[in-house]
FIBA-174066 format. One line per 5 residues: their letters; for each residue x negated, y negated, z of C-alpha. Coordinates in steps of 0.001 Angstrom, whole numbers, plus 500000, padded with zeros to 6 digits. Each point is the difference from the previous one (the first is absolute). Last residue first. Layout:
REM residues N
a = X:Y:Z ~ ...
//
This chain:
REM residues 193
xxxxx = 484923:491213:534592 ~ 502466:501261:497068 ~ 501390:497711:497323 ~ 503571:501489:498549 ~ 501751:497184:502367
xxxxx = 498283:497157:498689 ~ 500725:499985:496677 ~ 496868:499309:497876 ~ 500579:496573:498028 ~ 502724:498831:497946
xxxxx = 499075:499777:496617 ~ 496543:502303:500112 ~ 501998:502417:502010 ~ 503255:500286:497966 ~ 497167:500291:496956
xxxxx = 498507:503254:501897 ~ 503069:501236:500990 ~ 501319:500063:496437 ~ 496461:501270:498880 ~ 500625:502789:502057
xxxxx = 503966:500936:499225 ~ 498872:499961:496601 ~ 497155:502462:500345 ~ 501627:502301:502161 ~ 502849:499789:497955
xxxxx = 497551:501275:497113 ~ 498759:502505:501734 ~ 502026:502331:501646 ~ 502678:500322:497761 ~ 497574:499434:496593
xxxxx = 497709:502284:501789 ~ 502809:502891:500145 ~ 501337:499030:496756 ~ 497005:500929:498456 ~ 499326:503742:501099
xxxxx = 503756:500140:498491 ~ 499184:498484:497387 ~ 496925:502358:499429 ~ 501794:502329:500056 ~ 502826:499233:497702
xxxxx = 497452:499758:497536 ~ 498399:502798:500670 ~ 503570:501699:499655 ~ 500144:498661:496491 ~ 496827:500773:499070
xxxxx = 500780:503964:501444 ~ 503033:499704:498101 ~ 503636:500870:501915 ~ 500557:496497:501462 ~ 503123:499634:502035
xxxxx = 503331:498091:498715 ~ 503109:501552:502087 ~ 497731:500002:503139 ~ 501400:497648:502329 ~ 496692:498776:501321
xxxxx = 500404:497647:502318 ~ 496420:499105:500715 ~ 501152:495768:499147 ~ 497167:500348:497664 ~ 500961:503583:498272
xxxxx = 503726:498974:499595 ~ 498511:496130:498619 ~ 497804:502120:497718 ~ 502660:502999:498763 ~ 502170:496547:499321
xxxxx = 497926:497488:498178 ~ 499495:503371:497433 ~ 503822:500234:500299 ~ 500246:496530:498858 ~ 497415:500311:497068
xxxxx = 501360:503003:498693 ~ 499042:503329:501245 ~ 500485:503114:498350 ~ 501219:502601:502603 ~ 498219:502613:502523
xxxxx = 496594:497932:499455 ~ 496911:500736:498132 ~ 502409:500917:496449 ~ 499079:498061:497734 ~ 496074:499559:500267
xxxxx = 498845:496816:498731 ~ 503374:498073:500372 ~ 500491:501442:503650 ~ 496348:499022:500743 ~ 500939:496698:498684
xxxxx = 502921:499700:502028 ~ 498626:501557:503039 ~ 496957:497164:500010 ~ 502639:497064:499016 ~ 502174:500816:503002
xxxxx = 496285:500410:502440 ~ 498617:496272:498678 ~ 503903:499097:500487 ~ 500212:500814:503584 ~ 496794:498359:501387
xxxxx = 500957:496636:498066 ~ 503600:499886:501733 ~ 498289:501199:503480 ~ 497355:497270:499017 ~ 503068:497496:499435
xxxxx = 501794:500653:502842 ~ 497405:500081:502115 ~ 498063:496507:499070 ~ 503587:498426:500051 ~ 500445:501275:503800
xxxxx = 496224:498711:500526 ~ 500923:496583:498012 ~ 502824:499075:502317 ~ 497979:501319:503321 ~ 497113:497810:498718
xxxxx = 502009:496636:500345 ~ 497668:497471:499671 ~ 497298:501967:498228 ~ 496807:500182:499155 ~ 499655:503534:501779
xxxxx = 502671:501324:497510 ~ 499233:498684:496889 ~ 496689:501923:500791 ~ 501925:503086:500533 ~ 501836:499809:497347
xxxxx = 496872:499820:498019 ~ 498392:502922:501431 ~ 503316:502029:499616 ~ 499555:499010:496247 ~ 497272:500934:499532
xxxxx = 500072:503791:501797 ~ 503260:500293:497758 ~ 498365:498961:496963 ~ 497193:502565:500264 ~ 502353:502407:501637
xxxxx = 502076:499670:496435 ~ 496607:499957:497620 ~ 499104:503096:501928 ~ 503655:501603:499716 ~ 500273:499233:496567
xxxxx = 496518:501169:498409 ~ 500801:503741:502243 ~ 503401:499919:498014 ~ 498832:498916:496721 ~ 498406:502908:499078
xxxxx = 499857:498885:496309 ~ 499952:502698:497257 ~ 503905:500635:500142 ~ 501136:496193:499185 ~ 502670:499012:502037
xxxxx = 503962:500399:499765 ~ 501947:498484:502663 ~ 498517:497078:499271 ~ 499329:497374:503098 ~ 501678:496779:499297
xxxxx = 502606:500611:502506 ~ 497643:500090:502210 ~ 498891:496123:499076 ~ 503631:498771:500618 ~ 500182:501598:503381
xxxxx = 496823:498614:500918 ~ 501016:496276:498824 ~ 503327:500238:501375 ~ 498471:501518:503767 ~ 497752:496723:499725
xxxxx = 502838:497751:498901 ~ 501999:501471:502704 ~ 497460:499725:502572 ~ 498988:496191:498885 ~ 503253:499055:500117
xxxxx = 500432:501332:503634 ~ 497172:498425:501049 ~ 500500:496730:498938 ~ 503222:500315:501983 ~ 497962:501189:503108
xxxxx = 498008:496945:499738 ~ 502897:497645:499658 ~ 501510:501514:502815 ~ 496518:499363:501998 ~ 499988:496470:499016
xxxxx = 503433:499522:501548 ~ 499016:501048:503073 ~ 501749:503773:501564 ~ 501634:499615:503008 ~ 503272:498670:498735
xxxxx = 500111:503410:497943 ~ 500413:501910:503301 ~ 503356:497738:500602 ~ 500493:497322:503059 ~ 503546:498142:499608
xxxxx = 500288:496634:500233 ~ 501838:498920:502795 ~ 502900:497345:499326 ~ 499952:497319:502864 ~ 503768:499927:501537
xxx = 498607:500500:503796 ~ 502897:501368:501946 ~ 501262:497192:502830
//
């Protein structure tokens, strides 16, 4: 005689605690609020500046300076808490997001100060999009800087992008590890004798 007891049905999701769903959906608001509240504040950015400021060089130190901040505090959200790997994946998102609109807001203003440093006139989305092509290292070419500050710029992006790669996900993936550790204790099978 068959057993008529229904089986539940095992899905990834059933894996995953309740608490730590509610943690990812905090998450995800606070990504899309963040990436709202960035997106909103570039679109502030004039398109015409004031000739006698060089406001590119100003921008790009204020943006590391709040860049370099705000990694720190990520990371210290981070190694507080319960579920680290949710706030490392927001702490990337959002510093790629912050990381990418410092650079946008640089080539617009340098665009606005000297029409004419890039191939066309950029707007604020194609600004978003030379930096996102130089970031991602795909290059396609059909916006490239043609001003010496311009291609400085672009430079030093590009320098840039290559410790924002290596870096910053080393960070993250660190002080994930580290607060995994503090939570659940050393794993035994990384421990050598």
């Amino acid at each position: 005689m068959e057993d008529s007891t229904p089986v539940a049905r095992k899905h990834l999701f059933d894996a995953i605690p309740p608490n730590r769903w509610k943690a990812i959906a905090l998450s995800v608001v606070r990504v899309a609020i963040g990436l709202g509240f960035m997106w909103w504040l570039y679109s502030l950015v004039p398109k015409d500046v004031d000739e006698r400021i060089f406001i590119p060089g100003v921008l790009l130190l204020v943006g590391l300076a709040v860049y370099v901040w705000f990694v720190k505090k990520e990371i210290e959200r981070i190694l507080g808490s319960r579920y680290p790997e949710v706030l490392a994946v927001e702490g990337l998102i959002l510093s790629a997001a912050l990381f990418m609109v410092i650079f946008a807001t640089i080539y617009l203003v340098i665009d606005g100060l000297n029409p004419g440093s890039f191939t066309e006139p950029l707007t604020h989305l194609s600004s978003h999009y030379l930096t996102l092509t130089i970031l991602s290292t795909v290059g396609f070419g059909d916006i490239t800087a043609v001003t010496d500050q311009a291609r400085l710029a672009v430079m030093i992006q590009m320098a840039l992008t290559l410790g924002f790669l290596a870096v910053t996900i080393r960070v993250f993936s660190w002080a994930t590890k580290r607060a995994l550790v503090r939570r659940h204790g050393p794993d035994t099978s990384t421990q050598h004798n």
